[in-house]
N, C-alpha and C positions, 0 to 999 in steps of 0.2 A: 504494500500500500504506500500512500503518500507520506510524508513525515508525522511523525507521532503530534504535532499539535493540530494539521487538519485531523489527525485520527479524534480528537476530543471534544471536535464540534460535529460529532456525525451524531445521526439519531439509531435509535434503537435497530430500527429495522435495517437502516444503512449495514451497523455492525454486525448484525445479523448476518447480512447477504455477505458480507468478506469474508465471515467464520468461514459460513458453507461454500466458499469461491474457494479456500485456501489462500487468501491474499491476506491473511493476517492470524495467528495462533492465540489461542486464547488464552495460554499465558504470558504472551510478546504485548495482549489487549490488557490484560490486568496489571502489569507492569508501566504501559503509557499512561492510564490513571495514579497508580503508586506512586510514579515519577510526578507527575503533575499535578497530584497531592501535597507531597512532599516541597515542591518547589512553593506554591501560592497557598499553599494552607497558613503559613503565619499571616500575611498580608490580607487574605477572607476572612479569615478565623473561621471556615464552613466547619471541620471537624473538629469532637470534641477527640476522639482515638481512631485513630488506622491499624486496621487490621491484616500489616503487611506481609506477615509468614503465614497466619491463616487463610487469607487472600489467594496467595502465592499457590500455596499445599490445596486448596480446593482446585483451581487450575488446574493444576498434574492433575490430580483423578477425575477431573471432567474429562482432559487431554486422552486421558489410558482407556474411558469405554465412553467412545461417545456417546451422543445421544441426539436427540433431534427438537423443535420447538423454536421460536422464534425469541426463545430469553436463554437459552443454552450457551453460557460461558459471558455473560451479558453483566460488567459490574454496576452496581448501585448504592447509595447510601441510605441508612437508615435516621432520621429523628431519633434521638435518643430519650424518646420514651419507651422503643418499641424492643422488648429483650429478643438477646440471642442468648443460650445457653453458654452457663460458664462465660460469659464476660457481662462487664458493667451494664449496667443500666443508671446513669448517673439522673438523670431528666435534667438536666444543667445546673446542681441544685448540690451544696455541700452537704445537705442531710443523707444524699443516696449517694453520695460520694464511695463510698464501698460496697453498694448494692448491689451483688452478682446474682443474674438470672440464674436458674435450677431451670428451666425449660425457654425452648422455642417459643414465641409469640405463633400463633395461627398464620399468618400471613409469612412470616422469614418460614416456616414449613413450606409454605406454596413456591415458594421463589426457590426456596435449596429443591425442591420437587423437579421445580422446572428446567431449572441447570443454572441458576442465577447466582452473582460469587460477589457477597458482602467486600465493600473497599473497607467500613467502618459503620462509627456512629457522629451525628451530627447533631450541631450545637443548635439552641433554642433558647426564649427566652424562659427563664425557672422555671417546672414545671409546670409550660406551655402559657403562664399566667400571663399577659401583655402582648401587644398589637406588634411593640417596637423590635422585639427580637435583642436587645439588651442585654445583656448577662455580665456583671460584675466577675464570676467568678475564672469564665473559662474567653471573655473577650467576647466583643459584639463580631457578630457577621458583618458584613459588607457590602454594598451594593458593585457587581460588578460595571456598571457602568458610570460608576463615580464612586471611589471609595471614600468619598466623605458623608457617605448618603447611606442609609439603613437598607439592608437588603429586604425588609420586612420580616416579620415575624407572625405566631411563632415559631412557626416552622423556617425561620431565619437561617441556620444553616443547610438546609436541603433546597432553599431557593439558590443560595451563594455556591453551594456544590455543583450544581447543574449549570447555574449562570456562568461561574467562573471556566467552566469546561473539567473538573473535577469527577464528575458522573455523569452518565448517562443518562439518569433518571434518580430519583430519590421518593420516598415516602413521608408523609408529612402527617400531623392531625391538622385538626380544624372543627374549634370549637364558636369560634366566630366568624372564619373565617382565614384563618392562621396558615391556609394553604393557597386561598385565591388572592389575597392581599400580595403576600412575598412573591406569588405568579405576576401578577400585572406591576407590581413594582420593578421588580429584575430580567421581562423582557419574555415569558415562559405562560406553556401553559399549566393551570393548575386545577384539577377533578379532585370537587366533593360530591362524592355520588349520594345515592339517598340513605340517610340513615336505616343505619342495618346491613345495606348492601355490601359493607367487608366486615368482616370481624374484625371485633375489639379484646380479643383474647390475648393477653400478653402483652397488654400496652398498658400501661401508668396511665392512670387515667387522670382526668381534673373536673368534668362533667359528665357524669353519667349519660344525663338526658340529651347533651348537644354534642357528646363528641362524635366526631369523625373521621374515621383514616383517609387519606387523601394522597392523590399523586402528582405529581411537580416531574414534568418531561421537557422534552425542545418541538416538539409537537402530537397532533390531537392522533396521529393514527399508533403513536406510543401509549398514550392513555389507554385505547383499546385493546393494545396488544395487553399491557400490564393488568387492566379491569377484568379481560377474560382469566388469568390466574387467582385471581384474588378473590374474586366475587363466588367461588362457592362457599355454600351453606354451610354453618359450623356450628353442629348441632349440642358444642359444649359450649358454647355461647348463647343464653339465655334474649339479647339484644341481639342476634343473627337473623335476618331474615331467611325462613324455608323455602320462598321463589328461587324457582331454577336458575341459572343461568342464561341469561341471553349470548347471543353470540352476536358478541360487537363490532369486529374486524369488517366484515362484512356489508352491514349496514353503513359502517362511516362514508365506502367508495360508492353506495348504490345515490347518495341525491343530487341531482345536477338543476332540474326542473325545478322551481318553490309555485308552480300553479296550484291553487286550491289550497297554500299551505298559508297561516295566519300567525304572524308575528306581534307581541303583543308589548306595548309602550307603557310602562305606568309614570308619568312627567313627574306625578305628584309623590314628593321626598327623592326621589331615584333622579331625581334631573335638575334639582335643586342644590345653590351652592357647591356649583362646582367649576373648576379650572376650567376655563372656555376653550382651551384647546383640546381636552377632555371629551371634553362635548360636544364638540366639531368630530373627533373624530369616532365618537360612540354613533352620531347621525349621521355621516359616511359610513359604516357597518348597516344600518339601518337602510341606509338607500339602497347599498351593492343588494339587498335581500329584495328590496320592493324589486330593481331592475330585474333580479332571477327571477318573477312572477309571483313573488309572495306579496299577499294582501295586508299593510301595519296596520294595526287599530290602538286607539288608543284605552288603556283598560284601567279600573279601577282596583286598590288593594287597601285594606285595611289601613287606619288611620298609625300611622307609627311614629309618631312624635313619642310616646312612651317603648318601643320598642325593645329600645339596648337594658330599657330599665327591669320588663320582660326578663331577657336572659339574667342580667345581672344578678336578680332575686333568684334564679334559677341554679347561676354558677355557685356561688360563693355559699352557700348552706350544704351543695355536694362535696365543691372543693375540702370545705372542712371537716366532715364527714369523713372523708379519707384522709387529712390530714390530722386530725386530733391528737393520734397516738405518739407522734412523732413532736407534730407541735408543744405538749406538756412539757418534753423532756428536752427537746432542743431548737426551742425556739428563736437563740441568738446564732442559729444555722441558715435561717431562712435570711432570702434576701427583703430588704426593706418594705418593697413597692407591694413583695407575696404577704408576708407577714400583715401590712393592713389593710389588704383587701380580704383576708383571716379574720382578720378581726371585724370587718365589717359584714363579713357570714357571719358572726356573731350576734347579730344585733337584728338581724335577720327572723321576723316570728315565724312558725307551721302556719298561720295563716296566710301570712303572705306568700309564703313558696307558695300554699295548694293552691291559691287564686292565681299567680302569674304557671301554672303549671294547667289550669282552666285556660286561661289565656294561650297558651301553647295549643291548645287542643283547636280553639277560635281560631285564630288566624291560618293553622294548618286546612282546618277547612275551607276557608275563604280563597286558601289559592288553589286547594284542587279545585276549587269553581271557579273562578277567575281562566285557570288550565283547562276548562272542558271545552271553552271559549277561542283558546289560543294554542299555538302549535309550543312555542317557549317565549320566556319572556326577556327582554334586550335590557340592559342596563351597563353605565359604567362601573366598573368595577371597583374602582377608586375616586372620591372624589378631587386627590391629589397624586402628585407624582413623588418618589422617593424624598422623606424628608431630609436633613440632616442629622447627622446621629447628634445625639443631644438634645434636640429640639424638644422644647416641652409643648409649644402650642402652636399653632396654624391659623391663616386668617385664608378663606375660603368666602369671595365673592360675598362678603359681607357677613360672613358668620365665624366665630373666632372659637375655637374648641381646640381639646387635648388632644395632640398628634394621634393617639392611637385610637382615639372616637373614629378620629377620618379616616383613617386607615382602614376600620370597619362597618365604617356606616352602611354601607351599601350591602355588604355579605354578612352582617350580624345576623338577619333575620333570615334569612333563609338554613340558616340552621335550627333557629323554633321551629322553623315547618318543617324540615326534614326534607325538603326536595333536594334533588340534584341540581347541583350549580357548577358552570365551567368559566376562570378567567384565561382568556386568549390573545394573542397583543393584537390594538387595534393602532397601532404608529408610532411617533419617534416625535418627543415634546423638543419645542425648541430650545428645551434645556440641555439637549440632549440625552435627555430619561423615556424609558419605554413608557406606555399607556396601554392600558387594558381594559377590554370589554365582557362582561357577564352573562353569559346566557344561563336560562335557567329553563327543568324543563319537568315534565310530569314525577311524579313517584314512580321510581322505578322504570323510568323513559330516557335510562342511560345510554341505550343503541340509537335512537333517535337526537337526542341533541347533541352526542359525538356527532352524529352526520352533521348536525347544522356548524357546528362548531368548526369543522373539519372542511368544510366548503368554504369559509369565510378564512380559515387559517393557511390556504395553501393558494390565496389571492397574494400576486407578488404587490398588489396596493398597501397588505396589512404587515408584509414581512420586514423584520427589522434589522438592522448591518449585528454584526458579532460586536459584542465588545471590545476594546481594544486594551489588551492586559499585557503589560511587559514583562 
């Protein structure tokens, strides 16, 4: 093949296609990442550890009996919520600072199934708690396209793993939004499928009711490939969905036509306050779909001016729930920002969870009706482009809030409902920071909105230059 650093902006399926050509070995493939780990890992801070001899040692024995699949010798990184046995599970957090997995997580099973060969684990912000991707402990990630800017969070370092050319693909959660934020901020795309749709077995969790595993690729026919391994049913997982599998591959190349297909615009909060160039080019996506023959409408959703507030009563009574045991005994472990937003699950009554937990229940209705109306629904992804690290607040078109509100405004709520959401780049701000557009689509209408998703992301209108990393 080419030289090892065009090897590290290829995508899944690219690498794929060289294993099986013989134009590149797939421990000659996991050594270009190792290397290129190695070299920009201090500068991202993407990884919290590399896993260079276990890396290396999985290679050799994929090498000795092949096998076949389109993830077979394919590296990736993990968020370090997510255990592998016998190594850390840190969640970026000095409390699990010694936490070694005793088992596989459900999902590194499917990937070691598949032929897939762990590079490591990846930094976050504290046990996924904030928007910013911060971390005191083990260094903030990076945005690869301006390292003075936040890669996002909190799956902050699996957005800087991928963006940086580090991985191939990475896994993330996404309890607000933690996987399509750091997608539309660092240039990438990023799948939260529907709640349930991958297990949560084997991951640190931080909300029960909103988390989500999520995947962070270089494009939408990668999601697919990776959704198909993942997404079976994992029947020791109590939140697993028993719906079959779809087969997504498939569907992403079948839609070229949008006649009869109905695109659906909510203006109201989704369009509001936001970076004009943003929005310029969220209605460029919006037009290329009208020009395919799809009909826009304008749709209504639930009133969300209390929305974040919703989750918020939602997070922080789970979050401490699981963290109690830990917090008693070592609570000058935790980092500041976790520790009082602990505290403020605290203060937290059973009637408020049950009521904003009714509320969950509301608005997830409201948008399967709003969706029986519409094929997916368009949104920016970001009200803002990567902030700068540090930054405590933002002024957005006349509204001034906590970087990490903005960072989530727009994908908070769609993890109350549980639909599937995809961020996708929709252009190149004249900041020179990527932008990214959201689509959103039925429960369990993950083959369906990879296609829309996938028709708009392989427009060379939406495609964005590589970062330029020295």
């Amino acid at each position: 093949m080419s030289d090892a650093t065009e090897v590290c902006w290829l995508t899944v399926r690219q690498l794929s296609r060289a294993l099986v050509n013989g134009e590149i070995s797939i421990h000659d493939l996991v050594n270009v990442f190792l290397a290129r780990a190695a070299e920009f890992n201090p500068a991202s801070k993407a990884f919290i550890d590399v896993y260079a001899d276990s890396a290396r040692a999985h290679a050799s024995t994929l090498a000795e009996q092949p096998g076949s699949g389109m993830l077979y010798g394919i590296p990736y990184g993990l968020k370090d919520l997510i255990d592998i046995k016998d190594h850390r599970t840190s969640a970026g957090s000095a409390v699990f600072a010694d936490n070694i997995a005793s088992d596989d997580a459900h999902v590194v099973s499917q990937l070691t199934a598949a032929g897939a060969v762990c590079l490591g684990k990846l930094n976050l912000h504290e046990f996924a708690y904030g928007a910013t991707g911060e971390n005191a402990r083990y260094g903030t990630a990076v945005n690869a396209y301006d390292s003075s800017r936040l890669a996002g969070g909190s799956s902050s370092g699996s957005a800087a793993a991928v963006a940086w050319g580090l991985s191939p693909f990475a896994l993330g959660t996404d309890t607000g939004g933690s996987v399509r934020s750091p997608a539309a901020l660092s240039g990438l795309v990023g799948l939260k499928p529907t709640y349930g749709r991958i297990s949560m077995r084997g991951v640190t969790p931080y909300s029960w009711s909103l988390d989500h595993l999520g995947i962070l690729s270089r494009d939408v026919r990668d999601c697919a490939v990776i959704l198909q391994t993942l997404a079976e049913p994992d029947l020791a997982d109590p939140g697993s969905t028993n719906r079959p599998t779809d087969q997504y591959l498939p569907e992403v190349d079948s839609l070229e036509d949008l006649t009869g297909r109905n695109i659906g615009v909510p203006r109201q909060f989704f369009y509001e306050h936001v970076d004009p160039e943003i929005l310029s080019a969220t209605e460029r996506v919006i037009s290329f779909l009208e020009k395919k023959g799809a009909t826009v409408r304008e749709v209504e959703t639930p009133d969300l001016n209390f929305s974040r507030t919703v989750s918020l009563t939602i997070q922080m009574p789970e979050a401490l729930s699981f963290h109690m045991p830990w917090l008693e005994k070592r609570a000058g472990d935790y980092g500041e920002d976790f520790r009082t937003g602990l505290a403020l699950g605290q203060q937290i009554l059973a009637e408020h969870y049950v009521r904003a937990k009714r509320l969950m229940t509301h608005y997830r209705t409201q948008i399967d009706d709003v969706l029986e109306t519409v094929d997916i629904l368009v949104t920016p992804s970001t009200p803002i482009v990567a902030p700068k690290v540090g930054a405590v607040e933002v002024e957005t078109e006349g509204l001034t809030e906590p970087v990490g509100n903005a960072m989530m405004r727009f994908t908070n709520f769609f993890n109350t409902t549980g639909h599937p959401a995809i961020s996708i780049p929709s252009g190149m701000h004249s900041l020179g920071l990527p932008m990214g557009v959201q689509l959103v689509g039925k429960a369990f209408g993950e083959a369906s909105l990879l296609a829309f998703a996938h028709l708009i992301n392989s427009q060379r209108q939406f495609k964005l230059p590589l970062p330029k990393i020295n």
